[in-house]
C-alpha positions as CSV (number, residue, x, y, z in Angstrom):
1,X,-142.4,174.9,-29.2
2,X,-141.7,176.6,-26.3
3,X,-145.4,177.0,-24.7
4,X,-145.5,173.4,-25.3
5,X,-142.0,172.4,-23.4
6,X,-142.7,175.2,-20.4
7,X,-145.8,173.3,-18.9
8,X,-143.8,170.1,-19.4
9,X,-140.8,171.5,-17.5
10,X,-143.2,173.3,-14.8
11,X,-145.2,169.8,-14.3
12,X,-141.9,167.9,-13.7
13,X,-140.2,170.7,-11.1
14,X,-143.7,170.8,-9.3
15,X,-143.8,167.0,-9.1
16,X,-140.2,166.5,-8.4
17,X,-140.8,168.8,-5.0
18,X,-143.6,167.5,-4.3
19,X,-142.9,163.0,-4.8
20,X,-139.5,164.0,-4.5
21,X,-138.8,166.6,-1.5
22,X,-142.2,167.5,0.3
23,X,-144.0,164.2,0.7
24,X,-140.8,162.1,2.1
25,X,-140.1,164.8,4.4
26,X,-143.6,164.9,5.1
27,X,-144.2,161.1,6.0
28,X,-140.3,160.9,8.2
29,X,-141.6,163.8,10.0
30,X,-144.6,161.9,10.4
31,X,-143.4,158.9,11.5
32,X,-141.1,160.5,13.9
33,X,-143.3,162.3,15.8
34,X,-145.0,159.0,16.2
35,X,-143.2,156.3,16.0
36,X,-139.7,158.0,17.4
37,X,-138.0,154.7,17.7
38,X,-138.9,152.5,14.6
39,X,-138.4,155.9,12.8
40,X,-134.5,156.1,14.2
41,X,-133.8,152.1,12.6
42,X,-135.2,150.3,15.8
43,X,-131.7,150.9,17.7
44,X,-131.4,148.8,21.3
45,X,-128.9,150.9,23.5
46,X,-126.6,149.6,26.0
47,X,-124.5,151.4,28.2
48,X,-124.8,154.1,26.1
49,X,-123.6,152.7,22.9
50,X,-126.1,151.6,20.0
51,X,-125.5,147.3,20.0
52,X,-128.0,146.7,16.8
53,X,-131.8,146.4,15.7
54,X,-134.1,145.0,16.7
55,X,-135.3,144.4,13.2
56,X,-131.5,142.8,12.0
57,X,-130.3,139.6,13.0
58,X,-126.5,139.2,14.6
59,X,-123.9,136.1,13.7
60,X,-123.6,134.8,17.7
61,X,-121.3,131.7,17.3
62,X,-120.4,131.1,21.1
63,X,-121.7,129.0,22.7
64,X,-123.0,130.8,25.7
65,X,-125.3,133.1,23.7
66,X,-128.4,131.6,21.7
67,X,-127.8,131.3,18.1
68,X,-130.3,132.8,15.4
69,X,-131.3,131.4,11.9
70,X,-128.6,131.2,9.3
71,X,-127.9,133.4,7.1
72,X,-126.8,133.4,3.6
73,X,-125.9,136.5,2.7
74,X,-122.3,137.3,1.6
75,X,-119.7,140.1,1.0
76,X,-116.4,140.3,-1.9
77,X,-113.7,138.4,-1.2
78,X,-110.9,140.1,0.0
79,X,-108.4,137.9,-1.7
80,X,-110.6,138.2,-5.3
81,X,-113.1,140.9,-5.8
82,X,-114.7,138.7,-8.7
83,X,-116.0,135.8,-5.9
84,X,-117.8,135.9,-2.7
85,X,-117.6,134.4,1.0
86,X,-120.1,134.2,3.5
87,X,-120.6,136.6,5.6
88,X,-123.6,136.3,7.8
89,X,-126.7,139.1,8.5
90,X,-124.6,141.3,6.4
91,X,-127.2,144.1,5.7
92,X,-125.5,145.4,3.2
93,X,-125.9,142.5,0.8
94,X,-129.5,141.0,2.0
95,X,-130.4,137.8,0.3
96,X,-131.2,134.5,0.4
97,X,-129.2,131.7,-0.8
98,X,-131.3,130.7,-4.3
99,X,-130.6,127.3,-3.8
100,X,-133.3,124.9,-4.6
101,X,-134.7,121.7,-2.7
102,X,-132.4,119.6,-5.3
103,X,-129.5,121.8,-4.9
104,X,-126.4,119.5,-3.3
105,X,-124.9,122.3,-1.6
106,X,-128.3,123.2,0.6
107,X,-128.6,119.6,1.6
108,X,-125.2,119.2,2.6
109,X,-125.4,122.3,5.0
110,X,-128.6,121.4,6.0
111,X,-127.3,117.8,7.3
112,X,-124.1,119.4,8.4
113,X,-126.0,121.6,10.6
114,X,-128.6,119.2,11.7
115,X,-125.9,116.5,13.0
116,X,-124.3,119.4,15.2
117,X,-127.9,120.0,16.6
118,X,-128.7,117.0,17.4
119,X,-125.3,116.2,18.9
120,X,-125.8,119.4,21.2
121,X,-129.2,118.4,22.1
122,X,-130.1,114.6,21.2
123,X,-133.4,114.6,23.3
124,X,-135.7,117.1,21.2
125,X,-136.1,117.2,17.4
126,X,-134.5,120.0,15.9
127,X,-136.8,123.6,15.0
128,X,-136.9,123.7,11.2
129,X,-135.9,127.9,11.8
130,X,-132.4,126.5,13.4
131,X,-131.3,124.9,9.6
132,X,-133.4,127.2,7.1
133,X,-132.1,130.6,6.4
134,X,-135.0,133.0,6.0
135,X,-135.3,134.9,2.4
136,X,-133.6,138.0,3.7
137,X,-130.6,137.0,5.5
138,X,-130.9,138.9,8.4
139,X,-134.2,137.6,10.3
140,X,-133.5,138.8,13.9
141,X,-136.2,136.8,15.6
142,X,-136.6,132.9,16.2
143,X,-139.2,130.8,17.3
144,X,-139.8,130.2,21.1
145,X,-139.0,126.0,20.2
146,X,-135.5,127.1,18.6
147,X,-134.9,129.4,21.4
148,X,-136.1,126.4,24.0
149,X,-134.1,123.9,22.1
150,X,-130.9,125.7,22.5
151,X,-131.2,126.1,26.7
152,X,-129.0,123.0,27.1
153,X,-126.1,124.1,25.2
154,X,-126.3,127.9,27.1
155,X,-126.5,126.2,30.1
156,X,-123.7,124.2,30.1
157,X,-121.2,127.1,28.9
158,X,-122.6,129.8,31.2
159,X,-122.8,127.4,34.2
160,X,-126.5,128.5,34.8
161,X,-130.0,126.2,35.5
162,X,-132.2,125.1,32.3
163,X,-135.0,126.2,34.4
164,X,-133.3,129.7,34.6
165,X,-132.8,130.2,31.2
166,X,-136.6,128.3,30.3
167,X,-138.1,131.0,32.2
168,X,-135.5,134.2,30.5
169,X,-136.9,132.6,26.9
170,X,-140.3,132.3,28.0
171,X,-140.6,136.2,29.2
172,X,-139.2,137.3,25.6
173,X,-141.5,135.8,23.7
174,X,-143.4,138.1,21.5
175,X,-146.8,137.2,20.9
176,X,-148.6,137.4,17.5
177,X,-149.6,141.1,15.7
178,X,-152.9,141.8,17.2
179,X,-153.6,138.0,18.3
180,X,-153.5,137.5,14.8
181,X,-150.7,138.2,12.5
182,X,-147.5,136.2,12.1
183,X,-145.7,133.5,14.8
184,X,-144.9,133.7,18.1
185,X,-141.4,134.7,18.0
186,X,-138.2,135.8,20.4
187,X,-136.1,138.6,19.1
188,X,-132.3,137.1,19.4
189,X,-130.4,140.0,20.2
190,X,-132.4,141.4,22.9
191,X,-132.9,137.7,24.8
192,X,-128.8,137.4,24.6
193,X,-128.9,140.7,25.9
194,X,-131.3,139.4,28.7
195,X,-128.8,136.7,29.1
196,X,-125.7,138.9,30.0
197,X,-127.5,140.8,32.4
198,X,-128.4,138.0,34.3
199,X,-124.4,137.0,34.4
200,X,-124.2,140.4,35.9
201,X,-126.5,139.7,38.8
């Protein structure tokens, strides 16, 4: 019995080091050596202190700072551990909401939301990304229409020109993968970014 167990044990320490231990270390080394920042979590610095990702989405509520999509992700209730509340780009619970085009709760939101986007900006129909939350929760890019559509609202709470702000979106849009792969889109965090250091000027 036992020249039949040895091999079986030797086989599973050997593949456990290697799958387990030598490949993953392998492949981070790898990646840091070449990709140093996506390997470190895609960290944006500021003043010396790490603000976020540029791969996770932010809850910005004021006013003055361009809004991302929303997010349905959620996080225990403090008051009863059995429930949940929402808790927006919480990356530690990614998700989407699971709520169907028949489901009450997502049409309510959804017309909630759309009446207090067109309210801020009657002019221009409303970007689908600005009242559909994307499957993971914590999408950290809109597209360049939701990020134009919101310039009036910014505008008016920082006191600064739509033009101004037109031309800040415009230069963080990202183009396509290779010409070819996904949208157009414009990474939240680091336009708002963009958008305080032009306050500072």
């Amino acid at each position: 019995m036992l020249s039949h167990l040895r091999p079986a044990l030797v086989l599973l320490v050997a593949l456990t080091a290697i799958t387990g231990l030598a490949y993953p270390l392998a492949v981070t080394g790898i990646a840091e050596v070449i990709f140093p920042a996506d390997a470190a979590g895609s960290l944006i610095e500021r003043d010396g202190k790490v603000v976020g990702s540029s791969l996770i989405g932010q809850n910005f509520a004021s006013d003055g700072y361009f809004h991302g999509r929303p997010s349905a992700t959620t996080a225990p209730d403090p008051a009863d551990a059995s429930k949940t509340i929402p808790a927006p780009y919480n990356a530690a619970n990614s998700s989407g909401s699971n709520l169907g085009p028949t489901s009450a709760a997502l049409a309510e939101r959804v017309k909630g939301d759309l009446e207090k986007l067109k309210a801020e900006n009657p002019r221009q129909p409303v970007p689908v990304d600005l009242v559909t939350a994307s499957g993971s929760g914590l999408d950290p890019d809109i597209s360049p229409e939701a990020a134009l559509f919101q310039v009036p609202r910014v505008a008016k709470a920082r006191n600064v020109s739509e033009d101004t702000l037109r031309a800040l979106v415009d230069g963080h849009v990202q183009d396509r993968l290779l010409g070819l792969l996904g949208e157009p889109r414009v990474n939240v965090l680091a336009l708002n970014l963009a958008l305080d250091d032009l306050a500072r000027r």
